[in-house]
C-alpha positions in Angstrom: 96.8 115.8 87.7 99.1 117.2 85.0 102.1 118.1 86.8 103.6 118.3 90.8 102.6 121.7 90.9 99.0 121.5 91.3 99.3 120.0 95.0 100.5 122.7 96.3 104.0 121.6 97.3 107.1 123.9 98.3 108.9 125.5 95.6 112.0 123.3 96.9 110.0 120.5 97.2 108.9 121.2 93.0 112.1 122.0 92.0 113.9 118.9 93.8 111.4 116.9 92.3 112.1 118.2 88.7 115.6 117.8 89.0 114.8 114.2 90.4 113.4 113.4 87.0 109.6 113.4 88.4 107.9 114.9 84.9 104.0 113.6 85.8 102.7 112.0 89.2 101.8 108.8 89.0 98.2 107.6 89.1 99.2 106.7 93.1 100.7 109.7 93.6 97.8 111.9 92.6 95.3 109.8 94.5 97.2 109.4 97.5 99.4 112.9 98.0 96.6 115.1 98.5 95.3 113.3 101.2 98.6 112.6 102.7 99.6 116.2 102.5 96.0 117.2 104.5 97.0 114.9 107.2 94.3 111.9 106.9 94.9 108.7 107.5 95.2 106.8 104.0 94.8 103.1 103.2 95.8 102.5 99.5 96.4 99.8 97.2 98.9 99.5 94.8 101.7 97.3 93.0 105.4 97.6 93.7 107.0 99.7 91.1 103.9 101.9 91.0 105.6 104.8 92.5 104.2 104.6 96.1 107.4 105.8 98.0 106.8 109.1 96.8 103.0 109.0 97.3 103.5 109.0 101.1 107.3 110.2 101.0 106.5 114.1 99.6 103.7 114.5 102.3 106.2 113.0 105.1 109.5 115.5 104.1 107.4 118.5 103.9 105.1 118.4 107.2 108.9 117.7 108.9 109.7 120.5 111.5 113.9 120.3 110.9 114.4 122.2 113.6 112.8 119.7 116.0 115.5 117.0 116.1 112.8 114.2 116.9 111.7 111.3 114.9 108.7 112.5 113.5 108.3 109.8 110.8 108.3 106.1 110.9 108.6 103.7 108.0 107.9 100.2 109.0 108.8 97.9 106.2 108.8 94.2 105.8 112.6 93.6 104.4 115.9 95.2 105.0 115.9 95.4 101.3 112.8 97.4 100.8 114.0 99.7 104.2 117.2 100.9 102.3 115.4 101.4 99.5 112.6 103.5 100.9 115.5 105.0 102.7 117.4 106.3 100.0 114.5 107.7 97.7 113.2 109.7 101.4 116.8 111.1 101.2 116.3 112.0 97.6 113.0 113.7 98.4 114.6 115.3 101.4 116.9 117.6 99.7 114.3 120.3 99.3 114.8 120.7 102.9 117.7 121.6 104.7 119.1 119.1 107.5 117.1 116.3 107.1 118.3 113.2 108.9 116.7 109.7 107.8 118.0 106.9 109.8 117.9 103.1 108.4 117.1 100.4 111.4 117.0 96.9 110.4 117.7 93.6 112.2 120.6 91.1 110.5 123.4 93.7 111.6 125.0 95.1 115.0 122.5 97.2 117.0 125.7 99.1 118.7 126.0 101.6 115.8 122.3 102.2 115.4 122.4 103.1 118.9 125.1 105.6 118.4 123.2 107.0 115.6 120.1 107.3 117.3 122.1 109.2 120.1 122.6 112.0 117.5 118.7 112.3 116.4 116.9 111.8 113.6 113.5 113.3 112.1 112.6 109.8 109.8 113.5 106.3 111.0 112.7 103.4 108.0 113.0 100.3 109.5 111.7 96.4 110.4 109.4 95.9 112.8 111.6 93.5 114.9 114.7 96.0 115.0 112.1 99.1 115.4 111.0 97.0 118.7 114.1 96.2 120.0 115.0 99.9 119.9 111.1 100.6 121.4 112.6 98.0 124.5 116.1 99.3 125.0 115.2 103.0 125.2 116.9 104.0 122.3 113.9 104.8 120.0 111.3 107.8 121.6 108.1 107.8 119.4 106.9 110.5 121.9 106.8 113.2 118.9 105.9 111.0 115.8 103.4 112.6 113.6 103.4 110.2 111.0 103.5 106.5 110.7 103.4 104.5 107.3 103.5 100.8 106.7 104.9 99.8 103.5 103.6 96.4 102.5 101.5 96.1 105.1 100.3 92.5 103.6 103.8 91.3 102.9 104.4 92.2 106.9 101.6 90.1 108.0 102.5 87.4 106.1 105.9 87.3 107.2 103.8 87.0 111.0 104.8 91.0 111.9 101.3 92.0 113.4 102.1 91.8 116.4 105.1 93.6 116.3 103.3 96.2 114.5 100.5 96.6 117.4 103.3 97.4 119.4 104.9 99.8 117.7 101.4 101.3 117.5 101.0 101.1 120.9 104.5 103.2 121.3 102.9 105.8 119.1 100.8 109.0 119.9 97.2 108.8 119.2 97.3 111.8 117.0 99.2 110.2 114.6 98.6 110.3 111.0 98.5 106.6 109.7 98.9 105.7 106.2 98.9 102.1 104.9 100.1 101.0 101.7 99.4 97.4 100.5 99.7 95.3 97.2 96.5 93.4 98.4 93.5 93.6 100.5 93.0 90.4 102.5 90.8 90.5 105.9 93.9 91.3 108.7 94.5 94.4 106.5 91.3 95.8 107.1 90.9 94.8 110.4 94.1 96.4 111.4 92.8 99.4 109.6 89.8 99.8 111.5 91.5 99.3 114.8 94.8 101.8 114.0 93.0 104.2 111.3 90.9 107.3 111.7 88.3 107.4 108.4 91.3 106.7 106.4 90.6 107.8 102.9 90.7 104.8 100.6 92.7 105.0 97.2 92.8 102.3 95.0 95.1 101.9 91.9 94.2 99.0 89.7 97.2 96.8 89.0 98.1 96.0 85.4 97.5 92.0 85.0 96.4 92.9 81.4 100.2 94.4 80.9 100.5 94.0 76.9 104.1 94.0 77.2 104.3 90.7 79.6 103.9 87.4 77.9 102.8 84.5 79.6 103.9 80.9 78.6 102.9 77.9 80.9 104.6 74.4 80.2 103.8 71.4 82.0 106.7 69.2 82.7 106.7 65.5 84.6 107.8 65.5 88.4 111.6 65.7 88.1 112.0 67.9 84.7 111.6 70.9 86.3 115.6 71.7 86.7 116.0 70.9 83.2 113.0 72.7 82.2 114.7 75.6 83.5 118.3 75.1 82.5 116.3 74.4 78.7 114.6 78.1 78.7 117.9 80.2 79.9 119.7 78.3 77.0 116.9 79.4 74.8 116.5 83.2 75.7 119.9 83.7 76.7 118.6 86.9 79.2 120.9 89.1 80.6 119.1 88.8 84.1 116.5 86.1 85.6 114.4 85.5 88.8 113.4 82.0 89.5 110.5 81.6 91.8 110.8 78.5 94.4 108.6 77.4 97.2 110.7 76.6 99.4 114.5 77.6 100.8 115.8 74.3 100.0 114.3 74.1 97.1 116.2 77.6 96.1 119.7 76.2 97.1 119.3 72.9 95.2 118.4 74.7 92.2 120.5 77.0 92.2 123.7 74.4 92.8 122.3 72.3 90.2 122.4 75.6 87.4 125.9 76.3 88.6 127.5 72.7 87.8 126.3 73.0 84.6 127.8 76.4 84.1 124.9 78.7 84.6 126.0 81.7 86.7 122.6 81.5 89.9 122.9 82.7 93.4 120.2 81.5 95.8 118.4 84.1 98.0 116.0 83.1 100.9 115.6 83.5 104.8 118.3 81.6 105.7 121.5 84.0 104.3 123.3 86.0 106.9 122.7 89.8 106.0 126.3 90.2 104.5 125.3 87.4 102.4 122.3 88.7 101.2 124.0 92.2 100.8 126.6 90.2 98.6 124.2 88.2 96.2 121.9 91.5 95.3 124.9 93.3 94.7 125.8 90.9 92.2 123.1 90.7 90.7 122.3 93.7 90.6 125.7 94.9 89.3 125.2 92.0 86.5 127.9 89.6 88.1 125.4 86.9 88.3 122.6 86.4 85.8 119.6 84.4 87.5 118.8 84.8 91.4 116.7 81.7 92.7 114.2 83.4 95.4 111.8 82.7 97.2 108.8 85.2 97.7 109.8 86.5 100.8 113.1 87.3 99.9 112.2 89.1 96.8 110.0 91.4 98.1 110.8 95.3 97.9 113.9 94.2 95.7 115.1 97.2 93.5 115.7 95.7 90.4 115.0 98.0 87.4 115.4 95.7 84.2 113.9 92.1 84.3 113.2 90.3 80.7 112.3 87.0 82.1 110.7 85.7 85.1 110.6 82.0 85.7 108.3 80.2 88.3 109.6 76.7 88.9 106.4 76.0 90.3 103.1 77.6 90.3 102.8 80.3 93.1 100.1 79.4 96.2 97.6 81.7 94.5 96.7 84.5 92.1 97.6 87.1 93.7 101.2 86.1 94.0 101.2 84.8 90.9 100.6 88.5 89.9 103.2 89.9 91.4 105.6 88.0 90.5 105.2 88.0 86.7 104.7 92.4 87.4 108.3 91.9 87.8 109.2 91.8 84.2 107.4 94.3 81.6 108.4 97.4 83.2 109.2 100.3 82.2 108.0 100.3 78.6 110.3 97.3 78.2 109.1 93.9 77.3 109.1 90.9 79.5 108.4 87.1 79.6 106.9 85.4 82.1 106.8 81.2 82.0 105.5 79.0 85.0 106.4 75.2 85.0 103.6 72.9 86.3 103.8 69.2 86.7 100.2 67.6 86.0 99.7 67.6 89.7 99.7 71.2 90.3 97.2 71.9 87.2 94.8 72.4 89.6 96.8 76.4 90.9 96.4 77.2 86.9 92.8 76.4 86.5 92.3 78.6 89.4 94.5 81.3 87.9 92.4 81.1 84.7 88.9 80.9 86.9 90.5 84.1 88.8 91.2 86.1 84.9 87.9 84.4 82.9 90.4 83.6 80.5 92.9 80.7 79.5 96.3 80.8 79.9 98.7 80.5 76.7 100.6 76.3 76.6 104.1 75.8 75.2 105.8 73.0 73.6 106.9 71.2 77.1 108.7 68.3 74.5 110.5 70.8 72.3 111.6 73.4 74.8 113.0 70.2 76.7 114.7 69.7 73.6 116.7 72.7 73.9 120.8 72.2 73.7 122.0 74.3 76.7 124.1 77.1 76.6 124.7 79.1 79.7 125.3 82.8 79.5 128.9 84.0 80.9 127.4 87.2 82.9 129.6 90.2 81.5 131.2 91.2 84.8 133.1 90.6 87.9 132.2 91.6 91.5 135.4 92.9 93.9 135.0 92.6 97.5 137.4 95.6 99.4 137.5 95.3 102.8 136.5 99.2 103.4 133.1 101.3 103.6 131.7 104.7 105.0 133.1 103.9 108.4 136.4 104.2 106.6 135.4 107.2 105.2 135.2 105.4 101.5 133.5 106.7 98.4 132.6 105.6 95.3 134.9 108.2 93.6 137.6 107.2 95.8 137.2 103.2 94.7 136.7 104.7 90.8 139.9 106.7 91.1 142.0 103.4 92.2 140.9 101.5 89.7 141.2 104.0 87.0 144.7 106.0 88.1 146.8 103.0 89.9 145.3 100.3 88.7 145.3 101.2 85.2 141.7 100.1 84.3 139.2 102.3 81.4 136.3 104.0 83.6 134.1 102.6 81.0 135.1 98.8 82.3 134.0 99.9 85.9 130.3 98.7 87.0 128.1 99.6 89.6 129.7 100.5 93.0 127.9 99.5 96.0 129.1 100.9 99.4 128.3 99.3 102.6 129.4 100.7 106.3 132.7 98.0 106.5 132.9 96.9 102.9 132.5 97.6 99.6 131.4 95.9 96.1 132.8 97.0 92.6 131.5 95.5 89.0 134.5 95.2 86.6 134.2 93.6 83.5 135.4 89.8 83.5 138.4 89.9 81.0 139.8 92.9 83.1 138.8 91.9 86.8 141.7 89.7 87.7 144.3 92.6 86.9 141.8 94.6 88.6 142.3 92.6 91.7 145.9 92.5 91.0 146.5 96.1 90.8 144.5 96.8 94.1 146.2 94.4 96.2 149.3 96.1 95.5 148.1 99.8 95.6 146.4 101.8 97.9 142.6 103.4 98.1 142.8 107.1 100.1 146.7 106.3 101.2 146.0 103.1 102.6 146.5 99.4 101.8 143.0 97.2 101.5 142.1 94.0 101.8 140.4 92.6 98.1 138.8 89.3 97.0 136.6 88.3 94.5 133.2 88.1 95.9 
């Protein structure tokens, strides 16, 4: 397909796209939107960062009836993360269409206000299965007059143990449904749930780019107990700007992460276990480069939105391949280059002769001893993340926050970061040499006439 207009897509929709900076269509997007916008049911398979959102997102906002104030789409994703995301690209898409209300419902925060939004309507819900369900058993949540359903990551929601909540939402649903399934892998609970939920879905398959040329792979083994220097070694030695380490396990993530922070590396941790403000705080940082390396597990990093990674590190090898994969497809994106290195104590070797039986190839060694030689030399991340005790509910907007910090406070526009807003607070990036007269000057001011509450996050 050489442009959006050969699908035959609104005017609106065309033009929205343009202005949205959609040139080409993706190779998911022209497998998977014609048969999305003819109504089948669609199973496809393809990496995150692939451009799948859209694939199934263009084919959602234009069968939409906006005069019908019903939720006729669903979005069942595995993360709150991913949910917001898919969230805000639907609203994106949406503005070819007047009126189009897309409602976020995920677990980790009060179900009151979701209620009270749901009492005003909406034509897409994106949400996790738990909260969807919860909705499902209060009353609060009508499928009656769904016409489409998509799971997003379907094998991600299984293996976070989601299938049954997914029957049920199923269950909830009408049987003339479209169903469309999008998955980073096939394993057997994925087709088995397709052949139970899915009418002749049409299968589209995009292959995923292990053979990325710009993704290096280094593997170093390290003895049992080297690892958290191993790591400390490499940030020293490429000095990037922003990191992932891969753990295993949630305590694993916390004592590495405490362990890069006494010696003056700047790492947040980021598993299961954070309360959702937590977790809201932490990706805002590091997203907003406050923090330079986030120490995840693979749950927790699923769906995240994070659009420049030069190095990925796995502290351990991953369970298997296919992980593996995704996690190194992390870094490389974009036309930029990325570096991938695994540490493997001679115990694990076994997970990287399986990785190379899985490629038919060998994977590239490093100098374990010399990197491990390696003087350290944490990187200071180049700004500052402000906590103000305001968000939407407040009526708060970014240009509001920028206006403070720029008028009252005094500080260049060019030292303000990324702004994130959130319903009761919100997060602004200020560059580190200016963020404590930042902090200063908002304490003592006021943001749309009113005194706030700031802190440092």
């Amino acid at each position: 397909m050489s442009s959006f207009n050969s699908f035959g897509l609104s005017s609106a929709m065309v033009s929205n796209l343009k202005q949205l900076g959609f040139e080409q269509p993706t190779d998911i997007q022209a497998k998977a939107l014609p048969p999305c916008l003819a109504r089948n049911d669609v199973i496809a398979m393809a990496q995150t960062g692939s451009g799948k959102t859209a694939a199934f997102g263009i084919g959602l906002i234009e069968s939409l009836k906006p005069r019908l104030f019903a939720v006729q789409g669903l979005v069942l994703c595995p993360t709150r993360e991913l949910a917001d995301q898919v969230a805000k690209s639907l609203r994106e898409l949406a503005r070819a269409r007047d009126n189009i209300k897309v409602l976020t419902l995920c677990g980790g925060v009060p179900i009151g206000p979701q209620i009270g939004s749901l009492s005003h309507g909406a034509h897409i819900v994106v949400g996790t299965p738990g909260r969807i369900q919860d909705h499902l058993r209060k009353g609060t949540l009508s499928l009656d007059r769904l016409a489409t359903v998509v799971l997003d990551e379907a094998d991600r929601m299984l293996d976070m143990g989601f299938q049954e909540a997914v029957e049920d939402i199923l269950s909830h649903s009408p049987e003339t449904r479209q169903t469309l399934m999008f998955s980073a892998t096939w394993p057997a609970d994925i087709r088995s749930l397709s052949s139970r939920y899915q009418k002749d879905p049409v299968d589209v398959r995009v292959e995923s780019r292990q053979g990325n040329p710009d993704i290096r792979e280094i593997f170093y083994e390290v003895e049992r107990g080297q690892t958290e220097a191993a790591v400390m070694a490499l940030l020293s030695q490429q000095q990037p700007a922003s990191c992932i380490v891969f753990c295993t396990t949630k305590q694993q993530c916390d004592e590495l992460a405490d362990a890069l922070n006494e010696e003056g590396f700047s790492a947040l941790p980021l598993h299961g276990d954070l309360e959702q403000r937590d977790r809201d705080s932490v990706l805002v940082r590091f997203g907003n480069q406050s923090c330079s390396v986030l120490v995840a597990t693979d749950v927790a990093a699923r769906g995240l939105d994070i659009k420049s990674l030069p190095l990925v590190i796995n502290a351990e090898p991953a369970r298997d391949p296919e992980v593996h994969t995704h996690r190194v497809g992390r870094t490389g994106r974009a036309g930029e280059q990325g570096l991938a290195v695994t540490f493997c104590t001679p115990s694990q070797g076994h997970k990287i002769n399986r990785l190379e039986s899985d490629r038919g190839q060998p994977v590239e060694w490093g100098d374990s001893a010399g990197l491990l030689s390696t003087t350290l030399a944490p990187v200071e991340p180049p700004m500052t993340t402000l906590c103000i005790a305001g968000g939407r509910k407040e009526k708060i907007r970014p240009g509001d926050v920028l206006g403070a910090l720029t008028g009252e406070a005094g500080i260049p526009g060019a030292a303000v970061g990324k702004i994130d807003l959130f319903d009761y607070q919100c997060f602004v990036a200020i560059e580190r040499n200016l963020a404590r007269k930042a902090l200063k000057r908002l304490e003592s001011g006021r943001i749309k006439g009113r005194k706030v509450r700031v802190r440092f996050a």
